[in-house]
DSSP file (Angstrom, degrees, kcal/mol; ACC not computed):
  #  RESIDUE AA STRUCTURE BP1 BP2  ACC     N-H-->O    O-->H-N    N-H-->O    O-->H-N    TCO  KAPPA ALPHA  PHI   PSI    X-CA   Y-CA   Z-CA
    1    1 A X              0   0    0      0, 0.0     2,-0.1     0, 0.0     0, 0.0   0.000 360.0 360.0 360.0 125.6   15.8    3.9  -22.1
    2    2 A X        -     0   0    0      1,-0.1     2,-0.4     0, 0.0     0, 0.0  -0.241 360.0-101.7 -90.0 165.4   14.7    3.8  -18.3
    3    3 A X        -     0   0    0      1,-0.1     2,-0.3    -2,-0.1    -1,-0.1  -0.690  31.8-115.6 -99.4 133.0   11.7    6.1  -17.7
    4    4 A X        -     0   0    0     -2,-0.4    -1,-0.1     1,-0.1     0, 0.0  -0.548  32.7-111.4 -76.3 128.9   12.3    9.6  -16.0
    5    5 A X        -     0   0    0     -2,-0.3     2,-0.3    57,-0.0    -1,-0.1  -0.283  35.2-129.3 -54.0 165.7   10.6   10.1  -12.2
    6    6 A X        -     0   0    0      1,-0.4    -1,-0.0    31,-0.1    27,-0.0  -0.741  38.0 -77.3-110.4 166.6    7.7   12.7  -12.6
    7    7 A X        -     0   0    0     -2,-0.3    -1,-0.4     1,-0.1     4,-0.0   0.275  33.3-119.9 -31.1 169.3    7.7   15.6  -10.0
    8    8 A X  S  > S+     0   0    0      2,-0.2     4,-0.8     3,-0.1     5,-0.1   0.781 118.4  59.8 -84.5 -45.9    6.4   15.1   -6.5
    9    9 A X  H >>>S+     0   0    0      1,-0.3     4,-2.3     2,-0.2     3,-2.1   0.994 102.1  58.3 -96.0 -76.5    3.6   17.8   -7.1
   10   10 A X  H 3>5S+     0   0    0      1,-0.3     4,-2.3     2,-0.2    -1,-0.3   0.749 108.1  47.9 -12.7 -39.6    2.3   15.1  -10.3
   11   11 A X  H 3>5S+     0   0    0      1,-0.3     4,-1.9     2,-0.2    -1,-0.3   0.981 107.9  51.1 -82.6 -31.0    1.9   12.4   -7.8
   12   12 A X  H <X5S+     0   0    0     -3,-2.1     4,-1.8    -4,-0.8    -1,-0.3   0.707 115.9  44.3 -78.0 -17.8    0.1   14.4   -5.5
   13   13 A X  H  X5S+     0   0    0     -4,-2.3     4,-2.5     1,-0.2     5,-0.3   0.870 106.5  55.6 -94.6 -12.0   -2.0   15.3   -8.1
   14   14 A X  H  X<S+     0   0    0     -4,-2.3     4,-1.5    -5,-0.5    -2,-0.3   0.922 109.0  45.4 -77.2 -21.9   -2.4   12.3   -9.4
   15   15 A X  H  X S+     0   0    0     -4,-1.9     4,-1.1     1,-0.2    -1,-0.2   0.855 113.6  56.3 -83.0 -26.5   -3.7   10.7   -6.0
   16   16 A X  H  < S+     0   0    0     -4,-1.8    -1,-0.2     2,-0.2     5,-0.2   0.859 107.8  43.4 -22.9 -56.2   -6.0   14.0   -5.7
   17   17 A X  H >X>S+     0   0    0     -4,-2.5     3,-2.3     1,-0.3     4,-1.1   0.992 111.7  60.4 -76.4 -59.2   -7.6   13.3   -9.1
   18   18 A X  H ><5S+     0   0    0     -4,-1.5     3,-0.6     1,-0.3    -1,-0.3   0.719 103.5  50.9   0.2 -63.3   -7.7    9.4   -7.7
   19   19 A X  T 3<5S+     0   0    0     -4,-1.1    -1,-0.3     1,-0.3    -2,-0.2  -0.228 105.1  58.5-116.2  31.7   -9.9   10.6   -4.8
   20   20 A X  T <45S-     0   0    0     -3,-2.3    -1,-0.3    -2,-0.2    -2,-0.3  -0.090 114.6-111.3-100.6  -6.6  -12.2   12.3   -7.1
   21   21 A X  T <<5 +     0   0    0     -4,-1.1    -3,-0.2    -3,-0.6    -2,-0.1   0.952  57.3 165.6  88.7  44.1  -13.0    9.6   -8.9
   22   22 A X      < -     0   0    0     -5,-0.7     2,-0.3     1,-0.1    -1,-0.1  -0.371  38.0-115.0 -63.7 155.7  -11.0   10.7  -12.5
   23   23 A X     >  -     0   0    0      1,-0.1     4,-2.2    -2,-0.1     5,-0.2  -0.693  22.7-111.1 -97.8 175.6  -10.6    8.2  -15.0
   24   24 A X  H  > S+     0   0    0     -2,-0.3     4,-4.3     2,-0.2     5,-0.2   0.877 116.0  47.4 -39.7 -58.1   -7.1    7.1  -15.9
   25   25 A X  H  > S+     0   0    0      2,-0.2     4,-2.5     1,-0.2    -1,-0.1   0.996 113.0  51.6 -62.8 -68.4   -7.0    8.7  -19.7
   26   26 A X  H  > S+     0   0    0      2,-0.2     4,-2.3     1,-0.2    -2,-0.2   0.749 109.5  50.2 -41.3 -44.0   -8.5   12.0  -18.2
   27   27 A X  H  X S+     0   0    0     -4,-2.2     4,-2.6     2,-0.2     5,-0.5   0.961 111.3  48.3 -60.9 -60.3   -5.4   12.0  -15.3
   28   28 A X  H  X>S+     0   0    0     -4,-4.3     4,-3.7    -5,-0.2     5,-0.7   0.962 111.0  51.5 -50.2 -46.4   -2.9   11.5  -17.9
   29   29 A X  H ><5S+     0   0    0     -4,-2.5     3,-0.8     1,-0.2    -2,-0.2   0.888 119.0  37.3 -26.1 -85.4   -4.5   14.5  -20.1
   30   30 A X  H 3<5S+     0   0    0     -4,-2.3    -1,-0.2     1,-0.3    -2,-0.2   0.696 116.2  51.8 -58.2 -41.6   -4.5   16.8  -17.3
   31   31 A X  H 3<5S-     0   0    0     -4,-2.6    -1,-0.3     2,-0.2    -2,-0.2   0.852  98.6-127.6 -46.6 -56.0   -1.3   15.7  -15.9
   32   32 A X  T <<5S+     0   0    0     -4,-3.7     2,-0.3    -3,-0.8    -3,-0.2   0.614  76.8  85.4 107.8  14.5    0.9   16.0  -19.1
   33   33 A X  S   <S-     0   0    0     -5,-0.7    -1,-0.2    -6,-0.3    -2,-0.2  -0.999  82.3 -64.3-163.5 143.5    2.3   12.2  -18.9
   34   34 A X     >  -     0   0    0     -2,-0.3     4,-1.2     3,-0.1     5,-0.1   0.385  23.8-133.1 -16.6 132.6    1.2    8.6  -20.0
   35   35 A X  H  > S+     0   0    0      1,-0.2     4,-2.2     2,-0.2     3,-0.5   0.990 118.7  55.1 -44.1 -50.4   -1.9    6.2  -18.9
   36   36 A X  H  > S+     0   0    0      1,-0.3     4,-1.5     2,-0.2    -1,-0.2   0.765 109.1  40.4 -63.8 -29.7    0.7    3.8  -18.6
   37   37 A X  H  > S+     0   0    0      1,-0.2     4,-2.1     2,-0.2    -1,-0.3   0.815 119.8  47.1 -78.6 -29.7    3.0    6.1  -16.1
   38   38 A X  H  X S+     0   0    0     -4,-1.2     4,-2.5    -3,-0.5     5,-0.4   0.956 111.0  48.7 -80.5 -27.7   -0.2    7.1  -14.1
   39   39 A X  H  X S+     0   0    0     -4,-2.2     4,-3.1     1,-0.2     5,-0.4   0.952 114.9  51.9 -71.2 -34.4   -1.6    3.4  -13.9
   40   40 A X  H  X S+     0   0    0     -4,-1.5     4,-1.2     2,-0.3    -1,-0.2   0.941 111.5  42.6 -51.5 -62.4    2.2    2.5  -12.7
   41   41 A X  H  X S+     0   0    0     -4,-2.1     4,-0.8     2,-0.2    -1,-0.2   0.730 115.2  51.3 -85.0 -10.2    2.4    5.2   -9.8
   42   42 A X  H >X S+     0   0    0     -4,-2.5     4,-1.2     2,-0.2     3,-1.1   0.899 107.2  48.8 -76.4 -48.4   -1.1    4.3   -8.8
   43   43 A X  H >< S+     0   0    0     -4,-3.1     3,-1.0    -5,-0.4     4,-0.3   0.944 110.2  59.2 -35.3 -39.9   -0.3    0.7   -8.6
   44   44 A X  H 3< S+     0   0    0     -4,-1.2    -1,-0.2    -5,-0.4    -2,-0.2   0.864 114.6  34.3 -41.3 -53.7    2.7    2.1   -6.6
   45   45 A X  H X< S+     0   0    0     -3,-1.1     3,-1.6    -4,-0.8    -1,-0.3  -0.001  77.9 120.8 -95.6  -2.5    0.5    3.6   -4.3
   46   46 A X  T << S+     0   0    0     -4,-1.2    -1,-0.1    -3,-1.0    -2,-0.1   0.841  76.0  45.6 -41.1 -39.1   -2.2    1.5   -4.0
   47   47 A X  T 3  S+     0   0    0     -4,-0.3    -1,-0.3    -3,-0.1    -2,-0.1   0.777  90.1 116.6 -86.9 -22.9   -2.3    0.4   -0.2
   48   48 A X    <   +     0   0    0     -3,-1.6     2,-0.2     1,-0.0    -3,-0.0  -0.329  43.8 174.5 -65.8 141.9   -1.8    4.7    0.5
   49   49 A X        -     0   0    0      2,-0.0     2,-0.3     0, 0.0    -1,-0.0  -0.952  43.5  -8.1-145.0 126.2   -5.0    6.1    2.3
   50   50 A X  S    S-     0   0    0     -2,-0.2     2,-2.3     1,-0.0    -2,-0.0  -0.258 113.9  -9.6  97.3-148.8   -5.7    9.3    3.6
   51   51 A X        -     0   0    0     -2,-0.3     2,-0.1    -3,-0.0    -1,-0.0  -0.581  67.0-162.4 -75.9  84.4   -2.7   12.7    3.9
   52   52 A X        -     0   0    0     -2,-2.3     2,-0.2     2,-0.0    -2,-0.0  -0.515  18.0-127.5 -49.8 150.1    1.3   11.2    3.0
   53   53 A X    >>  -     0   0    0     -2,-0.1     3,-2.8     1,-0.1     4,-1.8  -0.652  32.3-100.6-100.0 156.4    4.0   13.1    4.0
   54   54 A X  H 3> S+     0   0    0      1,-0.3     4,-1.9     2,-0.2    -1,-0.1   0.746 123.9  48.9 -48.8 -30.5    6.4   13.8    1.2
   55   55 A X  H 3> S+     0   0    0      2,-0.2     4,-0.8     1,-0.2    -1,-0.3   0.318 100.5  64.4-107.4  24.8    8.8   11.5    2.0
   56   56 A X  H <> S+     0   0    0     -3,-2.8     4,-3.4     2,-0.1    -1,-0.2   0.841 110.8  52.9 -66.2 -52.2    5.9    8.3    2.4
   57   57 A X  H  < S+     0   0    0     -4,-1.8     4,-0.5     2,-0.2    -2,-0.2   0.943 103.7  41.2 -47.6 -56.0    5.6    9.2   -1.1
   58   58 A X  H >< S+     0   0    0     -4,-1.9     3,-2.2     1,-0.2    -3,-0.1   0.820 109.0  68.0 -57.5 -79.8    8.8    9.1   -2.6
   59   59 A X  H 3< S+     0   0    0     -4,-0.8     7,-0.2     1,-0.2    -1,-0.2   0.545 115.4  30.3  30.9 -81.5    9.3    5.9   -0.4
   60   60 A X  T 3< S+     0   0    0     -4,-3.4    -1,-0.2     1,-0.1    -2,-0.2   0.174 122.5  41.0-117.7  47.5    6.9    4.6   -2.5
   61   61 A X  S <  S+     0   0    0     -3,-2.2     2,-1.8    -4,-0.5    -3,-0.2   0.521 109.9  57.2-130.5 -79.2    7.0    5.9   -5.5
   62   62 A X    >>  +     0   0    0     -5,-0.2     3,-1.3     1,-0.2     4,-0.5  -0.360  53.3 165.7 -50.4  74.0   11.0    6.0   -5.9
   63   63 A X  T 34  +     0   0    0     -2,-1.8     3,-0.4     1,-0.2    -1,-0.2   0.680  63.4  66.7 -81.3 -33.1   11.7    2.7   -5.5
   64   64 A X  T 34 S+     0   0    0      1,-0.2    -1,-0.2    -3,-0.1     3,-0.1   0.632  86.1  72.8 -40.9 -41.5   15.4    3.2   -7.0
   65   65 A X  T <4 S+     0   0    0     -3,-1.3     2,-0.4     1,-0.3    -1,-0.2   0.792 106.4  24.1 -40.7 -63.1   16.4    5.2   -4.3
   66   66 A X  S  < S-     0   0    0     -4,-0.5    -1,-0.3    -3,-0.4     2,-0.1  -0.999  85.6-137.1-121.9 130.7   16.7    2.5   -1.5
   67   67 A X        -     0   0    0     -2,-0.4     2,-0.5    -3,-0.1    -3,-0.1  -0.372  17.2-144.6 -54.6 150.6   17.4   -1.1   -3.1
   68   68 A X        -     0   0    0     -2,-0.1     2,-0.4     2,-0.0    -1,-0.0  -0.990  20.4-145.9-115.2 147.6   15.3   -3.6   -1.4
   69   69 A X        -     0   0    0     -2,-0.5     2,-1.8     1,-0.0     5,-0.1  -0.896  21.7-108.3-131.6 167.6   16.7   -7.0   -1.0
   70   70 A X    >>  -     0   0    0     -2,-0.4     3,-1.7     1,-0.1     4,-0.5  -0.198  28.4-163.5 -54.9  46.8   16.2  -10.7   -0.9
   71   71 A X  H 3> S+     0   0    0     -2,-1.8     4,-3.5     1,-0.3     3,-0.4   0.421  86.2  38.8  21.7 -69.5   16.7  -11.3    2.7
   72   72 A X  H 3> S+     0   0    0      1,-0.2     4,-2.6     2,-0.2     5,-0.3   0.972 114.0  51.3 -56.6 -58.3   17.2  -15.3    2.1
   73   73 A X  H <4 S+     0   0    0     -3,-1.7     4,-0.5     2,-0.3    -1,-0.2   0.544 113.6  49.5 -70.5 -14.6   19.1  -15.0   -1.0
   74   74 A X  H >X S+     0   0    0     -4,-0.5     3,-0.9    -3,-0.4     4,-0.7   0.916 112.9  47.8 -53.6 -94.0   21.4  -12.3    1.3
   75   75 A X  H 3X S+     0   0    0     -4,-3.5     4,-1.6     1,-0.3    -2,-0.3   0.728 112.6  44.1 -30.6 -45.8   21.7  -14.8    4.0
   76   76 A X  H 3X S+     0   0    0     -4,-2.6     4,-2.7     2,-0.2    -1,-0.3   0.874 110.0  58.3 -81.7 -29.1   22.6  -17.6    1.6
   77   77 A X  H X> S+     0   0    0     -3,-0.9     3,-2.6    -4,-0.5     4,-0.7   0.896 110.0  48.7 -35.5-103.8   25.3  -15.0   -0.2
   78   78 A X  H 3X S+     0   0    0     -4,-0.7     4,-1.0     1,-0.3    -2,-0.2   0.435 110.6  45.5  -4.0 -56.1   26.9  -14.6    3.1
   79   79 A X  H >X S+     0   0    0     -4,-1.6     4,-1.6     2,-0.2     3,-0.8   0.937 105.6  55.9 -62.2 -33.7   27.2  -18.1    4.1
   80   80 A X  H XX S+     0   0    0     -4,-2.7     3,-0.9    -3,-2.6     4,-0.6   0.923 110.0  53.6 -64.0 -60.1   28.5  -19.4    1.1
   81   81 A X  H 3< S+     0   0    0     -4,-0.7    -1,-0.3     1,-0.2    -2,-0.2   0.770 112.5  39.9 -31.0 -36.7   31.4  -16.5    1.7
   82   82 A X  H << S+     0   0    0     -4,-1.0    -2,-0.2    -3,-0.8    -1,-0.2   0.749 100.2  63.2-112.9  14.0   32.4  -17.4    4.7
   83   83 A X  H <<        0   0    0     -4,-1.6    -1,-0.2    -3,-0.9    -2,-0.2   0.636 360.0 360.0 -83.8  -7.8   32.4  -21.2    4.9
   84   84 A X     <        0   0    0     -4,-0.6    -1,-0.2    -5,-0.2    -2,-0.2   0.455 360.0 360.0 -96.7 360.0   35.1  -20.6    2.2
């Protein structure tokens, strides 16, 4: 069973509680959702500093949203189709 996205307004609070110097256990309390799901969207978010706009967050929060792909492994797809 794949894991539900949380709200928008949860991440923002969770990078709030983040920049108050909360512990992990304490965010999930207050939050209403899992260490493991907060430690996950901070990891997410790690490199984020300072004010995101909503949709820098989703960006990098929904990751489902836009696939990313293997560039090389693309490229190699591709020849291999059309030399045949």
């Amino acid at each position: 069973m794949s894991q539900k996205p949380i709200a928008m307004e949860q991440i923002k609070q969770i990078l709030q509680l983040r920049t108050d110097g909360i512990a992990i256990r304490e965010m999930a309390r207050r939050i209403g959702i899992s260490r493991n799901s907060v430690r996950k969207y901070l990891s997410l978010l790690e490199d984020s500093v300072g004010e995101l706009t909503n949709k820098q967050l989703a960006d990098g929060t929904y990751l489902n949203d836009s696939p990313r792909q293997d560039t090389v492994r693309l490229e190699q797809l591709v020849r291999h189709f059309s030399s045949t």
